[in-house]
N, C-alpha and C positions, 0 to 999 in steps of 0.2 A: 304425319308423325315426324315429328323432328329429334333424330337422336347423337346426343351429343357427345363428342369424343372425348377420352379422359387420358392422358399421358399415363404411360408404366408408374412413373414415380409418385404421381398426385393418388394412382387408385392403389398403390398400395398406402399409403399415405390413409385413406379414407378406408380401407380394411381395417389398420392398425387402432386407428378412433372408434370403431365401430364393437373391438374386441375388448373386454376388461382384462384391465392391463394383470389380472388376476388367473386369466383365463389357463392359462398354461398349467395351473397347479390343481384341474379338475380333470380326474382320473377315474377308469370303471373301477367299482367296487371288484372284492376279490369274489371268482365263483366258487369258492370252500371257504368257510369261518374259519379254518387255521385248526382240525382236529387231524392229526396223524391216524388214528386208526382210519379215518372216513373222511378224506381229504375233497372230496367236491360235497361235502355235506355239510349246508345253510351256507349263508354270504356273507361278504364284508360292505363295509357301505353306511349300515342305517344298523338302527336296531326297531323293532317294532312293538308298540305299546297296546294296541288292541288289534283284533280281528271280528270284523264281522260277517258272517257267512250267512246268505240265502238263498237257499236250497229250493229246488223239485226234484222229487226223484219217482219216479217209474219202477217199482219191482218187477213187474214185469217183463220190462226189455232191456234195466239193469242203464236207463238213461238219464244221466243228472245234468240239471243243468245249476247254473249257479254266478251268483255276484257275489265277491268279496268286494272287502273292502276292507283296507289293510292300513292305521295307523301309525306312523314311523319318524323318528330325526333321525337326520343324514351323521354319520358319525366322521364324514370327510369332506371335502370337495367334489363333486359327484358328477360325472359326465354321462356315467352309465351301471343299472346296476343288475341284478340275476334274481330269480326267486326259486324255489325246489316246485316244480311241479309239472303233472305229466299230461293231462286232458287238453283238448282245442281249445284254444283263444281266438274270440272275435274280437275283442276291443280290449285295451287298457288304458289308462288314465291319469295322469299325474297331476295333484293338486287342480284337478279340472280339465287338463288340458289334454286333448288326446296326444299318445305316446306311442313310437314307434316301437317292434318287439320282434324278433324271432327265437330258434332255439337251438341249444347246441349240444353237445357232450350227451349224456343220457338222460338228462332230468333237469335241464336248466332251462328257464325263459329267460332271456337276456331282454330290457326294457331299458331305452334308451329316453328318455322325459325329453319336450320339446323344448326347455330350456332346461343347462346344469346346474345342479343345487349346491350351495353353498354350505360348508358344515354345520351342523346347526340346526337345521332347518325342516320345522315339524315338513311332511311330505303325507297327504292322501293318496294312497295306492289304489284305485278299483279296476279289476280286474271280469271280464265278463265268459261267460264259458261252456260247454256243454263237451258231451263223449259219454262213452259205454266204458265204466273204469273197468272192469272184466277185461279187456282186451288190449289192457293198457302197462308194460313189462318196461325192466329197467333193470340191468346186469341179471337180464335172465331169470329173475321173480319178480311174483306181484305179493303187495298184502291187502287186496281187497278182495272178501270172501264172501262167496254168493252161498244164500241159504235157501230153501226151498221157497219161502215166504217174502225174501230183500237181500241184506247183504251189510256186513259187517268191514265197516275199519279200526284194525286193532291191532297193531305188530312195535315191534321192538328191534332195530334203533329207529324203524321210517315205516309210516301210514300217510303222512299228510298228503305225498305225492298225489295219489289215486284221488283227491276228493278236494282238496283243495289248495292253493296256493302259498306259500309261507317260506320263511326264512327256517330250516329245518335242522335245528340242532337244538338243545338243552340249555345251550348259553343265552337265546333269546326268546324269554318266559312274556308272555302276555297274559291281560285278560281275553275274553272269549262272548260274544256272541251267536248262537247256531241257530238260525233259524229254520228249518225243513217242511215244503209240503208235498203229502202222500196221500194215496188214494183215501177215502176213506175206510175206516173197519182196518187198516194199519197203522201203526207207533213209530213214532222217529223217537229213537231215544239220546242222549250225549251229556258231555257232563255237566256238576252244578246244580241249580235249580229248576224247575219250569214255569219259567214267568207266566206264560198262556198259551193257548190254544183256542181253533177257531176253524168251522168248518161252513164252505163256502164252491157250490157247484159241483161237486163232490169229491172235493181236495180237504183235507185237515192240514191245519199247518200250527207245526209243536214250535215252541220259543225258548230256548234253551239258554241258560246265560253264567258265565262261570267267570267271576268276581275275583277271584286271587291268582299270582301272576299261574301262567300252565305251559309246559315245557311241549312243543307239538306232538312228539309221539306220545303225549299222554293224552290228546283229544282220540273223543270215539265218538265213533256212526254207528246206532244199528237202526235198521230200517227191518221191521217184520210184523208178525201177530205175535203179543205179548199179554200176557198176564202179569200186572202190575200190580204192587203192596207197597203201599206207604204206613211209615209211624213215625215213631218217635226215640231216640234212645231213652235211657233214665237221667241220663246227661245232657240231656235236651240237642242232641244231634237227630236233626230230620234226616231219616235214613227212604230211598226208593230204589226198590228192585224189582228186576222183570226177569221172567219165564218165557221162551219159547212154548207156544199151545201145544207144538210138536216135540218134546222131549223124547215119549216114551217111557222107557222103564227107568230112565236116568231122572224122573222129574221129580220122584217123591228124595231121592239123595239128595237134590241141588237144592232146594226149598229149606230140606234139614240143616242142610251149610251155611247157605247165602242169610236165608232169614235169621242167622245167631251175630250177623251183622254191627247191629248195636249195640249187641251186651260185648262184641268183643272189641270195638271202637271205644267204648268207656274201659276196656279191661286193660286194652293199651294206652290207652291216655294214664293211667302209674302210671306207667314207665317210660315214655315219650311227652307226654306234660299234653295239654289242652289238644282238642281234633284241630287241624288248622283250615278246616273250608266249611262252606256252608252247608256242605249235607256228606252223606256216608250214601255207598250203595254196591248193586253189582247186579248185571245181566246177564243170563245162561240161553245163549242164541243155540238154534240147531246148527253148527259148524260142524264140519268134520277132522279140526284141526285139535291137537291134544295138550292146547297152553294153556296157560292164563297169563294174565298181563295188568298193570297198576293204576290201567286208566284213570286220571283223576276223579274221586269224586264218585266214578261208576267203572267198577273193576269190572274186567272182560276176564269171565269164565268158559271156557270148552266144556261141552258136555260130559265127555271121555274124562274129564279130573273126578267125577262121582259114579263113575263104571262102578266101583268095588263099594259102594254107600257114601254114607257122609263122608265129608271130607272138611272137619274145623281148619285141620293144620294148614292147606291150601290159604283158607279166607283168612287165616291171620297174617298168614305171610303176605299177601297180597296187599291184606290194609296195613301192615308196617311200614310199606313202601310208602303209605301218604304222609309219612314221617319224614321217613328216610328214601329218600329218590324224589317225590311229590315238593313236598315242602323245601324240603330241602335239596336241589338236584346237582347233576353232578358238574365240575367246569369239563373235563373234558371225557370221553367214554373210556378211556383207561382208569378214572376211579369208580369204575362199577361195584366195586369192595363195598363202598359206603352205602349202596344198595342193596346187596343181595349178599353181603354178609352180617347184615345187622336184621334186613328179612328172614335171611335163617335162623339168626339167632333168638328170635321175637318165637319162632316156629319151638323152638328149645323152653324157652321160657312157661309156652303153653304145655309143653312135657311134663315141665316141672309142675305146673300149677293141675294138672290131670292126672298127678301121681304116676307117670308110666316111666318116669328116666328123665334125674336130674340134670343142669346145664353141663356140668361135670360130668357125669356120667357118660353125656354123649359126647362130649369132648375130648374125654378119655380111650371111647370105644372108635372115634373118629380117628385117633392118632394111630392108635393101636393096630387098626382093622386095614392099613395099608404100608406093608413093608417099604423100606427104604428106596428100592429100585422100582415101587410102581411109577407110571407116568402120571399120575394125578399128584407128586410133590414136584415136577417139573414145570407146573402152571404156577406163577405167582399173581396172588389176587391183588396186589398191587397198583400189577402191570403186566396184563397175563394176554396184553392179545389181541389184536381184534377177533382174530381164527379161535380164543379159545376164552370171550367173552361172555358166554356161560356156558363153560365149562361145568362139570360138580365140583373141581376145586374150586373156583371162585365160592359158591354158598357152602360147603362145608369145610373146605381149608381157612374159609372168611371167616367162616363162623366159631370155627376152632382159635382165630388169631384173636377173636372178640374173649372167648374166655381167656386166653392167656392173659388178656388186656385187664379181665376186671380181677382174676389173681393177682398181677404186677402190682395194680393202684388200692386194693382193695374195692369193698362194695359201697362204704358211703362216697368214696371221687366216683367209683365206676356207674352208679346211679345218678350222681349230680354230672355226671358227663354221658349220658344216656337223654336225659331230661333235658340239659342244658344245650344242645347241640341242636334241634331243631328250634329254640328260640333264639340264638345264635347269629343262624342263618337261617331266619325265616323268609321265605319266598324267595330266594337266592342259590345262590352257586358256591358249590366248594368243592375241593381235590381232598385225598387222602393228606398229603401234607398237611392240609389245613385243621384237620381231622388230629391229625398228630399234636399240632400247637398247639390246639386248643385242649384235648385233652390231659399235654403236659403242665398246661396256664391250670388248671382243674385242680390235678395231683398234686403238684410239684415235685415232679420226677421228671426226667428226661428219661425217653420214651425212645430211642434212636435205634438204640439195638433191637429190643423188640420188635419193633414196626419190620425191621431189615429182615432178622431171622424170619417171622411169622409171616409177611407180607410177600418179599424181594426177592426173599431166596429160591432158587428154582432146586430147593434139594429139603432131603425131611429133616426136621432141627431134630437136632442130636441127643441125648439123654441127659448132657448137662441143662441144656437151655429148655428140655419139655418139663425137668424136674424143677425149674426156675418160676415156672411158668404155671407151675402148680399141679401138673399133671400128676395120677397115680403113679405109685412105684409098680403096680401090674400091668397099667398101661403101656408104662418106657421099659419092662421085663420081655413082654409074653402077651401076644394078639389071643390066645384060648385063655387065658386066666379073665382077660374083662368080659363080664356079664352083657349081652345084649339087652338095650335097654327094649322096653315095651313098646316105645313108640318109634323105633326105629326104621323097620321098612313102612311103616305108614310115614315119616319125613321122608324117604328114599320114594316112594312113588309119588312126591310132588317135587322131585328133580326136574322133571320134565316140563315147569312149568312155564318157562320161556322156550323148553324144547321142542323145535321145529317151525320157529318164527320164522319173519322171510328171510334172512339170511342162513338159515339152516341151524341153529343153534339148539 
């Protein structure tokens, strides 16, 4: 072997040629998308356009294994980029080519592609993997929850970690393929439609497929024995919901709720305009957890929401959300308002139309029923927090800022900006600001002050501004003069319904 010697100058000479002269302006992606409340939460880099997930999972020792496969352009010069997720990786792969990867911080894969990409530049992700997600923590919780029969993904702001791989923030919505196989005689359920199923050595494997773009913590996994109901609305919304076999005494309530599904998807479509996906639903797993949550498509109900019987008000809130949060979500998790103020206000709505206490009414007894120095006017739903991102200010100071909002504009802006605002931003991202402009482009009124006092203010607005606002003269008098409306502690016991997600909320 003859090896030939190269002078210092000639072999840097022949490095220099070898590198594009471009090379220096390719950089790791960032490991947080830029959200202050949740700052290593999704990445910078790419954005991703589909996911495709195929699954096995094991209920019984709670073991999944799995291939993604992750559509994406690079939205930089890309040396190296991160994905949120927490289970063992054997392989990954970029646009084909195996990819270097380890992990850092609490929930990152860091993947380094065998060459850097270019801005631009569509990028296939596949990712290959296995772990028992049970066993699987990150700043000290998990949201993946074992049921007697499988196990549920379903929390609020993060589930993907425990199950699969993703850019994990609201800012970057895709479509969704899920595919799952499980023993036979169990259900993999998730959201959207179910293309097919097919059972082969004694594995089934469900095909799940969700066409409109979907925000990650709005994807769900349930894996168990389920009793399953398909129809139809009257508005031709294909609605599927599933029951845990194990409810117990809770099954005949959940059934009474869940199954009013698509009368109350046509009930809100008045008032939010057309369903925006291809079917309506909701699953009641045996959990021992006391949420619910907006899953697209197939709302995640806790059993514990139907302890006291039916519970509509729950399921309306819950499908407002595919309006407001789903459809439309939010840019960054400080305008949680545009979720779970307009969720509760949907929950008011049903008050009124069930005769037990108008929007007013509870608006009134909302303001009325917390003196000036509680700590509940020291949250702004605004901007209230990560530590106090559902708080009950956020849904009911929210909810209270939405009546103020359609007294200010009246009811034909306040209905054409009800309506108009999930086709607006359909499939998309917006802030409360935007929320603001649009609603004053609607009225034409400037809206600044209001949003400020109602939203901003960390103090209770004052008798001028609640009387502005349209509130009763016995509301802004005297907390015993307003009537408790009827449906009162029934909205007050679906406070809880992101109460105790994994952040503790």
């Amino acid at each position: 072997m003859h090896r030939r010697l190269i002078a210092p100058g000639a072999l840097a000479a022949s490095l220099l040629l070898a590198i594009p002269a471009s090379a220096a302006s390719y950089t790791p992606g960032a490991p947080g998308i830029g959200d202050p409340y949740y700052p290593a939460y999704g990445n910078g880099g790419y954005d991703v356009s589909h996911y495709d997930l195929r699954l096995t999972y094991q209920p019984r020792t709670d073991e999944l294994e799995g291939t993604a496969t992750l559509l994406a352009t690079t939205t930089q010069d890309l040396s190296r980029f991160d994905l949120d997720f927490l289970l063992d990786v054997s392989e990954v792969r970029v646009n084909g080519a195996k990819a270097s990867f380890s992990t850092s911080g609490e929930h990152e894969l860091e993947i380094t592609p065998a060459k850097p990409l270019a801005k631009g530049t569509p990028v296939t992700v596949v990712v290959r993997y296995s772990g028992v997600p049970s066993t699987k923590s990150a700043y000290g919780f998990s949201t993946w929850h074992r049921t007697p029969d499988g196990a549920v993904a379903a929390d609020e702001p993060e589930s993907a970690w425990w199950w699969y791989p993703s850019n994990d923030h609201p800012l970057d919505k895709a479509t969704y393929d899920v595919s799952v196989a499980v023993p036979d005689g169990t259900q993999a359920i998730s959201n959207g439609t179910l293309q097919s199923s097919s059972s082969r050595l004694g594995w089934t494997r469900y095909n799940w497929r969700s066409n409109k773009p979907q925000a990650t913590y709005l994807t769900t996994l349930a894996v168990g024995k389920f009793d399953i109901t398909t129809g139809t609305s009257d508005g031709g919304v294909p609605v599927v919901n599933a029951y845990s076999k194990d409810l117990g005494d809770n099954d005949g309530a959940a059934r009474a709720s869940v199954e009013r599904t698509g009368e109350l998807v046509d009930w809100l479509s008045g008032y939010f305009g057309p369903y925006p996906f291809s079917s309506a639903g909701g699953y009641v797993p045996n959990t021992t957890t006391g949420y619910a949550l907006e899953t697209q498509t197939r709302v995640y109900y806790s059993p514990r929401q139907f302890a006291n019987g039916s519970n509509t008000s729950v399921v309306v809130h819950e499908l407002a959300h595919q309006w407001y949060g789903d459809d439309v979500s939010l840019k960054g998790w400080k305008d949680i308002w545009i979720n779970e103020g307009f969720a509760r206000y949907a929950q008011w709505l049903w008050s009124e139309h069930e005769g037990e206490g108008t929007t007013q009414e509870l608006a009134d007894y909302t303001y009325a029923s917390h003196p000036a120095d509680d700590v509940f006017w020291t949250v702004a739903p605004g901007d209230p927090g990560a530590e106090n991102q559902f708080d009950a200010a956020v849904y009911d100071r929210g909810a209270l800022a939405v009546q103020a909002l359609r007294n200010e504009v009246g009811d034909d802006a306040f209905f054409a900006v009800l309506k108009g605002w999930p086709k607006e931003h359909a499939y998309g991202n917006a802030s409360v600001d935007d929320f603001r402009t649009f609603a004053e482009r609607v009225s034409g009124r400037s809206l600044d002050a209001l949003f400020d006092t109602w939203l901003f203010q960390p103090s209770k607005p004052g008798a001028p501004a609640a009387r502005g606002a349209g509130l009763a003269k016995s509301a802004v008098a005297d907390r015993g003069s307003v009537a408790l409306p009827t449906s009162w502690r029934k909205i007050a016991a679906t406070d809880s319904v992101h109460s105790g997600t994994a952040r503790g909320h």
